[in-house]
N, C-alpha and C positions, 0 to 999 in steps of 0.2 A: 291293402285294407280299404273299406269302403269308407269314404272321406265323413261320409253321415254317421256311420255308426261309432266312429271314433270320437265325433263331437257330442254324438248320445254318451257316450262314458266320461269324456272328461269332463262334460259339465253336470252328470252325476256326481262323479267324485269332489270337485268344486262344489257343489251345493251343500254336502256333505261336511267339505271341509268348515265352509262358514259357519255351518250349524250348531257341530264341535266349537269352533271358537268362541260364538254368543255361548250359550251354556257356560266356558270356562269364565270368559268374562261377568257370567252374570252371577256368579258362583265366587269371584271373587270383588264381589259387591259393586262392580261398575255396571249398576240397574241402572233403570228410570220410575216412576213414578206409575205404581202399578204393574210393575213386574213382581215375580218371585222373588226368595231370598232363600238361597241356600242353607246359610248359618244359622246355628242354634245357641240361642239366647237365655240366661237364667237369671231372674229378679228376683229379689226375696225386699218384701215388705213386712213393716212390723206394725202391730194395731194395741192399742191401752184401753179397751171396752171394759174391760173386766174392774167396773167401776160402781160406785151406785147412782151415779148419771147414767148408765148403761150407754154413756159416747165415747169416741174416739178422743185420745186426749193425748197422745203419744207427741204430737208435734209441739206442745207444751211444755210437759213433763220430761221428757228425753231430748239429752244436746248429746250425748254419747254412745257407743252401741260396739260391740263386739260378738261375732257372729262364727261359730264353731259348726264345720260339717264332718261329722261322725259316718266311718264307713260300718259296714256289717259287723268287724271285729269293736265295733267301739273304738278305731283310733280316730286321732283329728287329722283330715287329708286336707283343710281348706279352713283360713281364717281371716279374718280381718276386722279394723278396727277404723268404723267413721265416727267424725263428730263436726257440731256448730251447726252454724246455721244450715246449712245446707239439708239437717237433719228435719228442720221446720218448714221444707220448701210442699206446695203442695205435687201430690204424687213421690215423693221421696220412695226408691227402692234400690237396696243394693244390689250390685253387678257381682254374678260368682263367677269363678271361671274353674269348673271342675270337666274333668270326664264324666260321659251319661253314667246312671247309675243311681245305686236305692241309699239314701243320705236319712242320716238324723239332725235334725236340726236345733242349737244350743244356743242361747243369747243371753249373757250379762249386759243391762242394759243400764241409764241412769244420767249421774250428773257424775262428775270428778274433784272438781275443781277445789275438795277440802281432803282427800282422798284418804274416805273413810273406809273402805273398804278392796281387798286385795284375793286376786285369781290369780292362780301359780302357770308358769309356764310349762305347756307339757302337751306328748302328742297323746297322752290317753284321757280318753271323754270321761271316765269316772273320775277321776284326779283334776276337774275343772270345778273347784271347790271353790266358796267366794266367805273369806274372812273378814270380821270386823276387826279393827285397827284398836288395841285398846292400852290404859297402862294400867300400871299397879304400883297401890300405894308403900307403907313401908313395911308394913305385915302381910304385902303382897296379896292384895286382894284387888282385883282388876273393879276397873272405873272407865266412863266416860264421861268429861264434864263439856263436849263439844257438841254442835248441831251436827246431824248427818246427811251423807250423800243422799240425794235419792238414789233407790236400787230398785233396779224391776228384773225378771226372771222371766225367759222364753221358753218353748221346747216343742217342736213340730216333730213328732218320729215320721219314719215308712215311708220317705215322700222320693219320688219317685224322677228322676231327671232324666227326661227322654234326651235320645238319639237324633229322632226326627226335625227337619227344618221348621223352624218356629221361637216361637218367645214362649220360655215358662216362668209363670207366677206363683211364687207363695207368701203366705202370709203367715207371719209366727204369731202368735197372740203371747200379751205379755200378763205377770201377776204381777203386782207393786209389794214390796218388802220394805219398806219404811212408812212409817207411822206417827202421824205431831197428837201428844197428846197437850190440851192444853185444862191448868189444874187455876180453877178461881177460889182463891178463899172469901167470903164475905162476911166482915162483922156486923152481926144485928143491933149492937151498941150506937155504930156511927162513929165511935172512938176508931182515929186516922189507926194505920196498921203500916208497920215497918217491912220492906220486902224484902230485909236482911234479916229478918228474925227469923224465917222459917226456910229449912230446907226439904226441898221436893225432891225424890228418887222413885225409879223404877229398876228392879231387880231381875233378872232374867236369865237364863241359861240361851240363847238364842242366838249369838255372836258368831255361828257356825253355819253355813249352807251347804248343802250338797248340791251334787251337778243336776239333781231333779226337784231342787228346790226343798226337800226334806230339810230338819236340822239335824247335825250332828252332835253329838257328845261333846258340851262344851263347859269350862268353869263358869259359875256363878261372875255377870258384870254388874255393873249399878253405874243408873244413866242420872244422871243430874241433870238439874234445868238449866238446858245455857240461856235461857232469858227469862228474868222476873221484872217487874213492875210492880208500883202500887197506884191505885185511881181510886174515885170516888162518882158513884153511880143515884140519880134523883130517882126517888120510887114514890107512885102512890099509897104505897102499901104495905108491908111486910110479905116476903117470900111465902108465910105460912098460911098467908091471905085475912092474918089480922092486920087492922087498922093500924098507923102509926102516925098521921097528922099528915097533911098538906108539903108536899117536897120535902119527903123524908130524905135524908144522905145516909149511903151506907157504904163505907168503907171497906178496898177488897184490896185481897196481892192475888197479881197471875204469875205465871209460871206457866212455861213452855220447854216441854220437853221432845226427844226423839228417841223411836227404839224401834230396831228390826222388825221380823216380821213376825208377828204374833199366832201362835198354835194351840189350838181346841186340844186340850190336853195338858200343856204347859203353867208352870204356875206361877206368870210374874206377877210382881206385889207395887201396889202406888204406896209409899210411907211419905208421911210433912210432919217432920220433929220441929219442935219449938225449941230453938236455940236457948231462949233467956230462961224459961223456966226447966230445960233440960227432961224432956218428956214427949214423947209420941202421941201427935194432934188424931192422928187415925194410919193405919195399915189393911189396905183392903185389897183382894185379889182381881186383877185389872180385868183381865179377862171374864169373868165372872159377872164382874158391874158394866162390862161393854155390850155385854147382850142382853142385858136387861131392855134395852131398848130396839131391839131387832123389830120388835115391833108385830105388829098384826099385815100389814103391807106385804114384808118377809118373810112370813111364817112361812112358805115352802120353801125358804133360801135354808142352806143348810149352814151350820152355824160358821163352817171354816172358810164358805163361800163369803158367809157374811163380812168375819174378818178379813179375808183378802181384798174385800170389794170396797170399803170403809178402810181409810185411812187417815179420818181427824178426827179426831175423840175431844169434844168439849166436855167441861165438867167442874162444878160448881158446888163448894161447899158450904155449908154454915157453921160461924162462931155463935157462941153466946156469949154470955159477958163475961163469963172465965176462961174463954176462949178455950172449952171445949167443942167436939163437932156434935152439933144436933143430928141424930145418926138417924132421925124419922123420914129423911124426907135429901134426896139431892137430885140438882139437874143431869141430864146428859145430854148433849146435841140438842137443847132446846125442850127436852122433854123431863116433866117432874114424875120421879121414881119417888114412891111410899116404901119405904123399906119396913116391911112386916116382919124380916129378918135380917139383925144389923152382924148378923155371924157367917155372911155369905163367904 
């Protein structure tokens, strides 16, 4: 054999062989800086825009997170559950580890740490329901007299995890499901007010979620204020915009309430019975008196947008001196409503 051509072939095949070898090595991640990368990568991030800040508030609001990847038939092939700090770090996204393939995406998302609220274990995505934790009295009528988790609800469908070498990113967008209302009583008397005298409830059928966020058929709860207060506030004025003398004092109770998440259509009730005289201060449909102040800003928000995007509800009553509610006129979030109809 010709001594040349035999060294033309072997070190063909030699050159070959190295070739093979880089590729396997570099395929099995011993790169350098500026090479390719074989491996296929999947991030899933989650965002809290859906606010009336209209910002990101997700690293705030959320220390906890659980993440369901739903295949074609609707089962769960992939889950997991982060939390703490690490949830607040910036760029925060989770690592999946699925096969390529078309995924739906599911996120109960929130706080725990009073664990107010409960998802069952299960590989089917409809059966990823998420329950309020409630009790019942002795005529068996459910109650909450506790603050609640935060709860927020995610859901990406169709999204698509390639095959090909790369990092994929997605982003779940979340709704927030919990809501502080908070209820100021204020006496126009000045005479101090006891903030054991009056009890504050909200009533609601809501205690039930479905895996798309819907609610389900659920008994009647009643959410009690787990924190009230009484203070005394200097005014020039009277709320009604009559005069009342130089450092007027007027006397209020708050009360701080929590209740799931509130639906255009639903009909919970804010009631403040007056313990000593045994009589209902006022009973009004919560919902009802929340959009009253949607506003002119809003006007294109649609109203269920509105409630999911709002979730602190101030709200400011008035006594008179038989401590009935002057039913002409109350705040919300800063803003004074004329009630032309006190039968809303």
């Amino acid at each position: 054999m010709d001594i040349r051509s035999y060294i033309r072939k072997s070190g063909g095949r030699l050159l070959a062989a190295v070739a093979c070898a880089s590729m396997l090595y570099a395929c099995d991640g011993l790169i350098y800086d500026g090479e390719g990368d074989c491996t296929v990568n999947y991030r899933v991030e989650f965002r809290y825009d859906y606010n009336m800040k209209f910002a990101d508030a997700f690293a705030r609001e959320v220390n906890t997170v659980t993440l369901y990847l739903l295949d074609a038939e609707g089962r769960v092939v992939w889950q997991r559950t982060e939390q703490g700090e690490a949830l607040s770090a910036d760029g925060y996204a989770m690592t999946v580890n699925v096969e390529p393939g078309e995924y739906d995406l599911l996120a109960w998302c929130g706080t725990a740490d009073k664990g107010s609220f409960s998802i069952p274990a299960t590989t089917v995505g409809s059966e990823l329901t998420c329950t309020l934790g409630r009790r019942h009295d002795a005529g068996n009528e459910a109650f909450v007299a506790e603050d609640l988790d935060r709860l927020f609800h995610g859901w990406l469908p169709g999204q698509t995890f390639g095959e090909t070498e790369g990092t994929y990113t997605y982003t779940v967008p979340l709704v927030k499901n919990t809501n502080n209302v908070r209820v100021v009583l204020q006496h126009l008397s000045g005479e101090a007010m006891d903030k054991d005298r009056f009890v504050f409830t909200i009533t609601d059928t809501n205690g039930s979620m479905d895996w798309d966020n819907s609610l389900r058929p659920d008994e009647p709860v009643t959410f009690y204020a787990w924190h009230t207060d009484a203070g005394e506030a200097g005014l020039a004025s009277r709320p009604d915009g009559n005069a009342s003398g130089p450092n007027a004092v007027f006397s209020a109770v708050i009360a701080e309430l929590t209740v799931p998440r509130l639906v255009k259509g639903q009909e919970p009730r804010l009631t403040v019975t007056d313990r000593e005289k045994e009589r209902t201060v006022f009973s009004i449909p919560l919902i009802d008196y929340a959009l009253l102040v949607k506003g002119f800003y809003n006007r294109n928000m649609g109203d269920q947008e509105y409630l999911d995007r709002q979730d602190v509800y101030d709200m400011v009553f008035f006594l008179d001196e038989g401590d009935r509610w002057l039913e002409t006129y109350i705040y919300i979030n800063s803003w004074k409503v004329v009630l032309q109809n006190s039968d809303l």
